[in-house]
N, C-alpha and C positions, 0 to 999 in steps of 0.2 A: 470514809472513815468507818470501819466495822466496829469501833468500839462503842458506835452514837447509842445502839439498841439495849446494852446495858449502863450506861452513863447514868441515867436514875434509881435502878436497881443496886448500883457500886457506891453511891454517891455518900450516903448517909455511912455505911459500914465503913468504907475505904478512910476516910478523913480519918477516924479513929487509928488508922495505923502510919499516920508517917505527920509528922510536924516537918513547915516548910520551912527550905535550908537554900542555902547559895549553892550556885553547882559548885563543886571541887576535885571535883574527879581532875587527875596528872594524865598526861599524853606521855609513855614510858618512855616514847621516843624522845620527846622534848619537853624534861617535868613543868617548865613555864612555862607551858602553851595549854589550853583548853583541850582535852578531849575532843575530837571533830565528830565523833559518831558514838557515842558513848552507849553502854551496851542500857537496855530500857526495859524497865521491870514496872507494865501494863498497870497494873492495880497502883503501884505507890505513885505514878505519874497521873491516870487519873485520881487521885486523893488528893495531892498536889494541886491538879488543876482546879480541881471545885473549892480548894481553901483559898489558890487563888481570885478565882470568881467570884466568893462570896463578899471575898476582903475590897477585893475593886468595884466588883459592879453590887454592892449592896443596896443602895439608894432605889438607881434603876430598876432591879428584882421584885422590889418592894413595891415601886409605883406601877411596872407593869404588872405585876398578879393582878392589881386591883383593876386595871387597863383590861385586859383580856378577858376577864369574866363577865364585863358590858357588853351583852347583843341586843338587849331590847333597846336601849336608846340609843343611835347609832351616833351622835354630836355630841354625849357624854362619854360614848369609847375615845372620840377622836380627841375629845380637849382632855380625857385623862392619858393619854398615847404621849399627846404633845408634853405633858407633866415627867410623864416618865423619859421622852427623849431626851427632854431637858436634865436630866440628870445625867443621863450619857455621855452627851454632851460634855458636863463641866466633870466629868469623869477622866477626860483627856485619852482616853482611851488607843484612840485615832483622831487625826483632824481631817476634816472634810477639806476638799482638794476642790476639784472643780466636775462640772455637769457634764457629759457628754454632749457636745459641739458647741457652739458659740466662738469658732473659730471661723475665718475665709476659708469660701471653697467655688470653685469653678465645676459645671455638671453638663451634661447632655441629658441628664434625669427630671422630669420636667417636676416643680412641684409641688409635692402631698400626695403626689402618685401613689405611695405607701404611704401605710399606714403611718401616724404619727402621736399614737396611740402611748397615753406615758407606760405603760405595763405591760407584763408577756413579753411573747416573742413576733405580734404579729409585726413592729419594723423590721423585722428584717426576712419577712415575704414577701417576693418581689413578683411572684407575678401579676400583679396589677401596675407593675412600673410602666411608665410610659416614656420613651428615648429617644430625643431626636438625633438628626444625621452629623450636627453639629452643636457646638457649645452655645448653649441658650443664653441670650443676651440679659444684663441686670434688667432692663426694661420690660422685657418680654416674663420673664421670672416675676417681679413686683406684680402683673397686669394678670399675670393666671392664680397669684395670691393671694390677691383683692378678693378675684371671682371663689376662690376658695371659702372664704371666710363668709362671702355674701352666703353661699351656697349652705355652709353649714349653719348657721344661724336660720335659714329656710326649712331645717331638716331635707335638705335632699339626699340621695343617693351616691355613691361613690360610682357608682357607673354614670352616671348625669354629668358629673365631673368630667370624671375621664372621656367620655364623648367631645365634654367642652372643649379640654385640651387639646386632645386629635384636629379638631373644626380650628384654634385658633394655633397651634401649630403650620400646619399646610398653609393656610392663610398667611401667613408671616414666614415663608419662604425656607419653613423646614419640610423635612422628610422624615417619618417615622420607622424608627429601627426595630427589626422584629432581635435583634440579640444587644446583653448589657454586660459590659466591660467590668470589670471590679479591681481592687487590689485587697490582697489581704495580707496579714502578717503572721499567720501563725495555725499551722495543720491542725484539724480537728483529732484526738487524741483517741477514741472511739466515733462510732455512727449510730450507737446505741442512744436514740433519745432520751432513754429512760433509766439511763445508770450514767447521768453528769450533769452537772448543775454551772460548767467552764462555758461560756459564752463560745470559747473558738470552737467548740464542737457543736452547742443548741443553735450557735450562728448561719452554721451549713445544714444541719440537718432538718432544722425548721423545713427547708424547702421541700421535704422528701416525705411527708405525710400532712393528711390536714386534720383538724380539728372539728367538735363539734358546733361550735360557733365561730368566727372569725370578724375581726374587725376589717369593714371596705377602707376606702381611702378617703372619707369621710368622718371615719369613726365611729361609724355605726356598727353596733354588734348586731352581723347576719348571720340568719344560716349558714351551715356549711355542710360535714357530713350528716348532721339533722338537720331534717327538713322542719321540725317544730318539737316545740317542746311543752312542757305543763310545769307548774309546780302550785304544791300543797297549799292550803290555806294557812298553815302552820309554818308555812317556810324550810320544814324539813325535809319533803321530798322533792327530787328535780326528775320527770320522768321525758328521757329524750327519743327523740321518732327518728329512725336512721331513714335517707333516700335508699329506693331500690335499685339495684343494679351496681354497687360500690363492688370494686374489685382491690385486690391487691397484686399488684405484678413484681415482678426481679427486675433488677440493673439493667435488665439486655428489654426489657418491655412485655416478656413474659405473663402470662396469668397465673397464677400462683396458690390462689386462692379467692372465695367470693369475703368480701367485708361483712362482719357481721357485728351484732350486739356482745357477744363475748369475747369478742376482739377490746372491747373497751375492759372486760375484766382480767382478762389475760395482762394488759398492758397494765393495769392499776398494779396486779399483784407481782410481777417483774422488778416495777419501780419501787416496791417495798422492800421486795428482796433484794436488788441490788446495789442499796445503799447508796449512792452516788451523789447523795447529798440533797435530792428532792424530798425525799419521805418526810423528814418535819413538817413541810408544808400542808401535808396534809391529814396529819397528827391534833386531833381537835376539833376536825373539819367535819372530813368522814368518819363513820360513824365506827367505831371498833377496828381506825385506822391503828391507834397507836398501840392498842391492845393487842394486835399482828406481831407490830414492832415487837413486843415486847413477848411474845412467845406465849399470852393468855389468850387467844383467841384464832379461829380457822377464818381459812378465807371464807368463807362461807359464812360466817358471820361480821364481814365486812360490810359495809353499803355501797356497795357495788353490784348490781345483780342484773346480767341480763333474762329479762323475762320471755321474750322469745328472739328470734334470728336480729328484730328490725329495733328491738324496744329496749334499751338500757336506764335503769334508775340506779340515782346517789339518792343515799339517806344521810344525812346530816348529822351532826351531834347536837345543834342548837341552830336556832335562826342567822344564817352568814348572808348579811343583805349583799356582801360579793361576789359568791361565790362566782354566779356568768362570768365576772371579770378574769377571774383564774382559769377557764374551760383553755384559752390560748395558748397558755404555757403545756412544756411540755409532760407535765406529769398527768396529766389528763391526756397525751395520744396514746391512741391505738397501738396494737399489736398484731400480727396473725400468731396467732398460740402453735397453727401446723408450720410455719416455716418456720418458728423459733425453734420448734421442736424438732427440726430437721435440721436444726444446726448444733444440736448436742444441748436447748436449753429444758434446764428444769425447774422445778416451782416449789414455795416453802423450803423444807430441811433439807431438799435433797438440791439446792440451787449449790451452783458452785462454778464461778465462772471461771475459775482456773482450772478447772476438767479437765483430762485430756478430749480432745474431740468436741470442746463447747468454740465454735465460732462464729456464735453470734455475734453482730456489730464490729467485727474486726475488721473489716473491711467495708466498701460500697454496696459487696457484692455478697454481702452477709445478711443483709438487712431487707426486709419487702416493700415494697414503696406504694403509699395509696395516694399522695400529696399531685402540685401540679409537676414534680420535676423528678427524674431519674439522674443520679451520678453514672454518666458516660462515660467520663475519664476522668482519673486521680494519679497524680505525679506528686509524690512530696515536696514541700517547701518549691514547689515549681506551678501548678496549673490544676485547678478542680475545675470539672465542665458539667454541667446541668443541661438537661437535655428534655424538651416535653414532653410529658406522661397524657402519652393521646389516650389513655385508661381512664385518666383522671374525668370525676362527673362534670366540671365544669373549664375542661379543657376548652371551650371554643372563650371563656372569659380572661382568657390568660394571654397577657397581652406581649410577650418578649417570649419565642422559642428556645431561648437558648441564652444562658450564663455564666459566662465566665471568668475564673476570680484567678486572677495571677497575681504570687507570688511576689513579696516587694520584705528583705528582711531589716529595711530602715537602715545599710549601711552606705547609701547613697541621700545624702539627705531631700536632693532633689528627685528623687527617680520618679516616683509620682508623678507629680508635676509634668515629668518630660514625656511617660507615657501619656498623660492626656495628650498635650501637644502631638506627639506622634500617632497616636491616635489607638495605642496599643491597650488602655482604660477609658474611661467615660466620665471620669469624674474624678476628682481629689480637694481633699482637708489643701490648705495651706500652710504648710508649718512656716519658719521663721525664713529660713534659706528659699524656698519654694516662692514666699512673696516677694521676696528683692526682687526673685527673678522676673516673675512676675511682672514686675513695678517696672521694667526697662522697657516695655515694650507697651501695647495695647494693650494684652490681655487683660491684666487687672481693671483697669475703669472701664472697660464694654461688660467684660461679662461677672465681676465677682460679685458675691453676696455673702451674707453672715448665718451659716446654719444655725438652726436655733438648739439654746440647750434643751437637752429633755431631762427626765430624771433619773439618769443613772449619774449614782454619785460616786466616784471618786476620790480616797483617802489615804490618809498616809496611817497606814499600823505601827503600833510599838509594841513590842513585842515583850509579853509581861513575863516569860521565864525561856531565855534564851537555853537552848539543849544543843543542836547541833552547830558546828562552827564551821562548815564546810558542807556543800553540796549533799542531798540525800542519794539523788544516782550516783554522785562519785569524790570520794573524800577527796579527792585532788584539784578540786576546783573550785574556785570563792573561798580559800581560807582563812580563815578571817586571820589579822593581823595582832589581834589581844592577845596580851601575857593573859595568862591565869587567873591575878590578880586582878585586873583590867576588866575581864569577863564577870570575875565575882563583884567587882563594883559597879559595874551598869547592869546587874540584873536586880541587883537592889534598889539601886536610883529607879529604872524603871517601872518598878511596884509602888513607887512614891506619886501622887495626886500632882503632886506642885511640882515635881520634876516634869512630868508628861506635859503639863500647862506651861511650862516654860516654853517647853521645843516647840508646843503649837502657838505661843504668841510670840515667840523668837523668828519666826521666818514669814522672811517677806514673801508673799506666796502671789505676787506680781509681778514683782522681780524674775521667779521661778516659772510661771506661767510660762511668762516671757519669751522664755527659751523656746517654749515648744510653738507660740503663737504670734509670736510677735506682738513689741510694744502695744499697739493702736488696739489691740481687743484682752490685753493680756489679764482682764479684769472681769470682761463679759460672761466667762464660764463657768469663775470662780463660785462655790456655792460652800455656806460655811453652816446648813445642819446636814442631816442624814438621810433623812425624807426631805424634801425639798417644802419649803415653809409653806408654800400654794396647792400643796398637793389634793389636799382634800380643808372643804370647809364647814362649816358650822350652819347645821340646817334650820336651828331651829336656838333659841335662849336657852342658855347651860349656867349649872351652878356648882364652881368644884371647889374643893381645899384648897390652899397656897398658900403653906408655913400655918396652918393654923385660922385663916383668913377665910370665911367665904367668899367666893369672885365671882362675880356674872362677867360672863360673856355674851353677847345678841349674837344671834343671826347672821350671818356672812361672816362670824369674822375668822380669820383662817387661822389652819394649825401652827403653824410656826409664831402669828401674835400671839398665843397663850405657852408657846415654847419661851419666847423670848418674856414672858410678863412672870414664871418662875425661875431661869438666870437671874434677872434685876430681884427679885425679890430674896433673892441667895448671895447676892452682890459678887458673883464672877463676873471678871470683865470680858467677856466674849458679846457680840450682835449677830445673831441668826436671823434677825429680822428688822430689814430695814422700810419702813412707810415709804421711804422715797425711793425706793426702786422701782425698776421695770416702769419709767418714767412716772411714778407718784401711786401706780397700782398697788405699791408693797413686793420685797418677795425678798429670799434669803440669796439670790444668786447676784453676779454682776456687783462684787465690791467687798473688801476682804474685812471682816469682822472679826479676826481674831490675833493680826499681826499688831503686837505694842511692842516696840523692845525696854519699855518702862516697867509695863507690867509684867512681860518676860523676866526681866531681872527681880523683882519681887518675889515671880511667883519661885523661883530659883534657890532663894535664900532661904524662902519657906523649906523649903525640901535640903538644904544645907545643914538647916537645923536640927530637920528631922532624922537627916543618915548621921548629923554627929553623935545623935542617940545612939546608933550603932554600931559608932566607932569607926565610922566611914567620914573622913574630911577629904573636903572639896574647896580646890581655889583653882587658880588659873595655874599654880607650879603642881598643885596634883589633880588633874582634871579628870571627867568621868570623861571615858570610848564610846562611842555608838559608831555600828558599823550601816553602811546604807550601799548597798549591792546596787549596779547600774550597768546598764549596756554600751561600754566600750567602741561598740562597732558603729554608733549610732551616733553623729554629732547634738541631733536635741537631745539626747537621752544623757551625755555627757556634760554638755553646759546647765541641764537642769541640775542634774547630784553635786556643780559645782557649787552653782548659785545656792543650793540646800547649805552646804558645809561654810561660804562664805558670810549667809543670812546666821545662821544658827551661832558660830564661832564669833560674829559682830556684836550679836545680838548679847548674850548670855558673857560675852568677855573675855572669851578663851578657857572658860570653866569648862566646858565642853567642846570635848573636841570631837571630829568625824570625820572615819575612815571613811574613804573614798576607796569599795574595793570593787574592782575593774571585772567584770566580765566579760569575755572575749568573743561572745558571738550572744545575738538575742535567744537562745535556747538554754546555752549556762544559765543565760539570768530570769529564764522561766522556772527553773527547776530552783530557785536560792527562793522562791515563794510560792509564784502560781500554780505551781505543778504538786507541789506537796500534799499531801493528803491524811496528814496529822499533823498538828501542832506543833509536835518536839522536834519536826522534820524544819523546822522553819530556822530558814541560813542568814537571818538578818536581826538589826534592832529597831531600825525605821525600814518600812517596805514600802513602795509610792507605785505597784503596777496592780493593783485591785479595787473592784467596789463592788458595787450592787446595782443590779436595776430592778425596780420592782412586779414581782410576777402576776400580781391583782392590785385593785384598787381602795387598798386600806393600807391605812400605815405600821398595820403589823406585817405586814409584806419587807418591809425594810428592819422593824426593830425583831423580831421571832429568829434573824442571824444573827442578833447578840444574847438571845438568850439563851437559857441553859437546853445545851444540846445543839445551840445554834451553828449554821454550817461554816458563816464565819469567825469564829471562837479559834477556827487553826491559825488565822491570819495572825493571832494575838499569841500564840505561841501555846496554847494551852486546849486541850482535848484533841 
């Protein structure tokens, strides 16, 4: 989104020139159809947006300013965080969907072998995976978890581990595989780590450079390409010590160049300029980050500096007791500044990655690799092959030669499944179809288990100022079905609080799980806040506002009980936190807190009232549209948008109704959300294929993409 770096600069001027309206723009071709691409005049759309953001997310704006300017007490940011999500929250904004895993899966992957780290990207670097020759039994899997958990509670090493593993492997009649199978669903869009913030690209590229710190397979933050680091008595400086002999090599294993300390500012200042949707993150942090953004300041006076070849320091804006926790993600890797610049890249005003002659990250083979793996070979929507980087400093610790991720576009519901069995992957999720099959034979009770959630969360957007009605690549696909009319009254409805709170406690979101997981867990993954309630907790006795009220909190008690103790004190009927989950421990996942079709229908009538204000009536003979885009090709993907339209439609009475519009292959229905890269571009009104995982360990990692400038604010239809 180019427009993020003036977004505050337009923000206060702009409003002053456009009062917010219903779209109404005529399609010449068919006066009562919606515009599908309506032509967009930048300044009045962002003014628009920020009236809308102000109008919806007021509350939350309010409680995080005061949130985010907390560093010195770090258990005062978090229970004033928790204050502010809680408004988000009952904001309806989106509904939290479910956690990544908590589904059955059968592995050859022994483990905790990776990391299992809630933030970053270090899950999903694999060379410390550990693979045996055959699907590891439930028994064998519980007996190396055990020793997991003993081990971490010991403070051991992640290498201590993985030794264990190998020793009780072989011993238990497996063989260790030097290569790991994968499937994936969806081609990285660039290799550029530093201009994209889409999981299907930071998911393969993680593998192709490494970081200054890195979590083992214990959780422990190690060295990595620093061998040591310092920091300030002040908490503002972080000064890091690179190993010697760091190279960077090309695709083919080449040398390329030595790694140096200005390879870390090279990369900083790339990902400023390439907007790709990281740069927020580090707006606040680093020290005259945002001022860059913003065109008041040189790289040079950013806090980024390398001091000599070996020695790079970040200067700070304020004490971030997280910061080490973000070094993993990828706006902190490296860059070689000579092979960028042998690829046509440039820096500050003169960056422009639509050059002619800029190709950088366009390819495998654009990109310099210092990490454990090289891309050997790339076939689109068919086979990525990771190949060992015998360059790499700690190539003899890398434990799989060779990885590779084939291709699976979810129009076989089984295919998964079948390639374990045949032996073509190493591992698969279980969806609903996958377990039957399962369930006929052995497989299931030898070998399954329940991957556990982590905390990327999963939600469903509504989309607060519907602009496009068709596909941003291509008017001709996903058109949406609304008259005119139709359109002008669900972008009203959805700027209404009690309409959005209807759709999230109108749907039975177990029912819908369902689809994808099968009954017996269809509730495990579900997670009903945004930050996950356990995420972070309370170090120390805290004393904040609540309506007026001063509240203590003690010690231990976690974010999501001071989330859910401002809901009850606002009286929304939403539970983001339950005492008795995660068997009595407490936590917001595993059981759905916001499905009432009681309170659905209330909150409904609330919002009935409010559009009859303006002259918008709602019943079941004039219903509001929501359109919800879905992948056709894909049978969970099609029983989930059912169960969506037949929960919502039960629920709410027929007052709302939902189009079911079909995508014909999983790539249409990337581009109707995931692929967009402005707001106005967003081709739905419920979207259910997005979330967040968090990049550090603060819960401004999750709320800073709803805020103003946030990168998921497109999701909602607006910036």
């Amino acid at each position: 989104m180019k427009q993020r770096k003036i977004f505050a600069i337009l923000a206060m001027v702009l409003v002053l020139v456009l009062s917010i309206g219903v779209f109404a723009a005529c399609n010449p071709d068919s006066p009562e159809m919606p515009v599908r691409h309506p032509e967009i005049d930048q300044e009045a759309y962002l003014a628009k947006s920020q009236s809308i953001y102000d109008a919806q997310f007021g509350e939350f704006k309010a409680a995080y300013a005061k949130a985010v300017v907390e560093t010195t007490n770090t258990s005062k940011r978090y229970a004033l965080m928790a204050i502010a999500e809680a408004k988000l929250m009952e904001s309806g904004v989106f509904l939290p969907s479910t956690a990544q895993g908590g589904n059955y899966a059968i592995s050859k992957a022994a483990p905790n072998t990776i990391s299992s780290v809630l933030w970053g990207n270090d899950r999903e670097r694999f060379h410390n995976v550990i693979v045996a020759d055959k699907l590891i039994t439930a028994t064998d899997r519980a007996a190396m978890k055990a020793e997991w958990a003993t081990m971490k509670s010991e403070n051991k090493l992640g290498s201590e581990y993985e030794s264990y593993v190998r020793t009780y492997l072989t011993s238990h009649g497996y063989s260790i595989k030097s290569t790991y199978d994968i499937g994936y669903v969806s081609d990285p869009q660039t290799w550029d780590a530093l201009a994209t913030s889409n999981s299907e690209d930071s998911e393969a590229i993680i593998n192709t450079y490494d970081s200054l710190l890195e979590y083992d397979s214990l959780n422990n933050l190690r060295p990595a390409l620093a061998q040591s680091y310092d920091v300030s008595e002040d908490g503002l400086t972080y000064t890091f010590h690179l190993r010697e002999g760091l190279t960077w090599v090309d695709s083919q294993g080449r040398k390329v160049a030595d790694l140096k300390a200005d390879d870390f500012v090279a990369g900083f200042q790339h990902m400023l300029d390439a907007e790709g949707g990281l740069e927020f993150l580090v707006q606040g942090v680093v020290k005259n980050a945002t001022e860059y953004c913003n065109g008041t300041a040189t790289i040079e006076e950013v806090g980024v500096k390398a001091t000599d070849d070996h020695t790079v320091v970040y200067t700070l804006t304020g004490p971030k007791p997280y910061f080490l926790t973000m070094l993993g993600y990828n706006i902190f890797a490296p860059m070689s500044r000579s092979f960028y610049e042998s690829k046509g890249g440039k820096f500050g005003a003169d960056f422009n990655a639509a050059a002619e002659g800029y190709t950088y990250g366009k390819t495998q083979n654009d990109i310099a690799y210092c990490g454990p793996y090289r891309v050997t070979s790339y076939a689109a929507e068919n086979e990525v092959v990771f190949s060992k980087n015998e360059s790499y400093w700690n190539k003899d610790g890398i434990n799989v030669d060779k990885i590779t991720w084939h291709y699976n576009d979810g129009s076989v519901a089984t295919k998964a499944y079948d390639d374990v069995m045949s032996g073509v992957i190493d591992g698969t999720g279980l969806n609903s179809a996958a377990l039957q099959k399962a369930k006929e034979g052995t497989v299931f009770g030898t070998y399954h288990y329940v991957a556990t959630p982590n905390a990327t969360s999963f939600v469903n957007f509504v989309n607060l100022n519907r602009t496009y009605y068709a596909n941003m690549n291509d008017e001709t696909s996903l058109v949406s079905p609304k008259t005119l009319e139709q359109a002008n009254r669900s972008v009203a409805a959805t700027q209404n609080v009690h309409f959005r709170r209807a759709l999230a406690m109108g749907l039975d979101r177990v029912t819908y799980n369902a689809q994808a997981v099968g009954a017996e867990l269809a509730s495990v993954s579900l997670i009903n806040s945004y930050t996950p309630g356990n995420f972070v907790s309370l170090a120390e006795d805290v004393t904040v506002d609540i309506n007026g009220k001063a509240t203590k909190f003690t010690a231990g008690t976690f974010y999501g009980q001071i989330m859910q103790a401002q809901i009850d004190a606002d009286g929304v009927k939403i539970k983001v936190w339950d005492p008795a989950a995660d068997d009595g421990a407490g936590g917001s996942t595993g059981y759905d807190g916001w499905y009432n079709a009681d309170n659905a229908k209330a909150e409904l009538e609330l919002a009935i009232a409010d559009l009859a204000k303006q002259g918008i009536e709602v019943s079941a003979k004039n219903p509001i549209y929501i359109d919800l885009p879905y992948n056709s090709a894909s049978t969970v993907y099609t029983n989930k948008a059912n169960a969506y339209k037949q929960s919502i439609e039960r629920s709410l009475e027929g007052k709302v109704i939902v189009n079911l519009v079909a995508a014909s292959n999983q790539t249409e229905w990337l581009y109707s959300g995931y692929r967009t890269t402005a707001g106005y571009q967003a081709n739905y009104d419920i979207y259910d294929l997005a979330g967040w995982g968090p990049d550090y360990g603060d819960p401004s990692s999750y709320l800073d993409t709803v805020a103003e400038g946030g990168f998921m604010l497109k999701c909602l239809g607006i910036f």
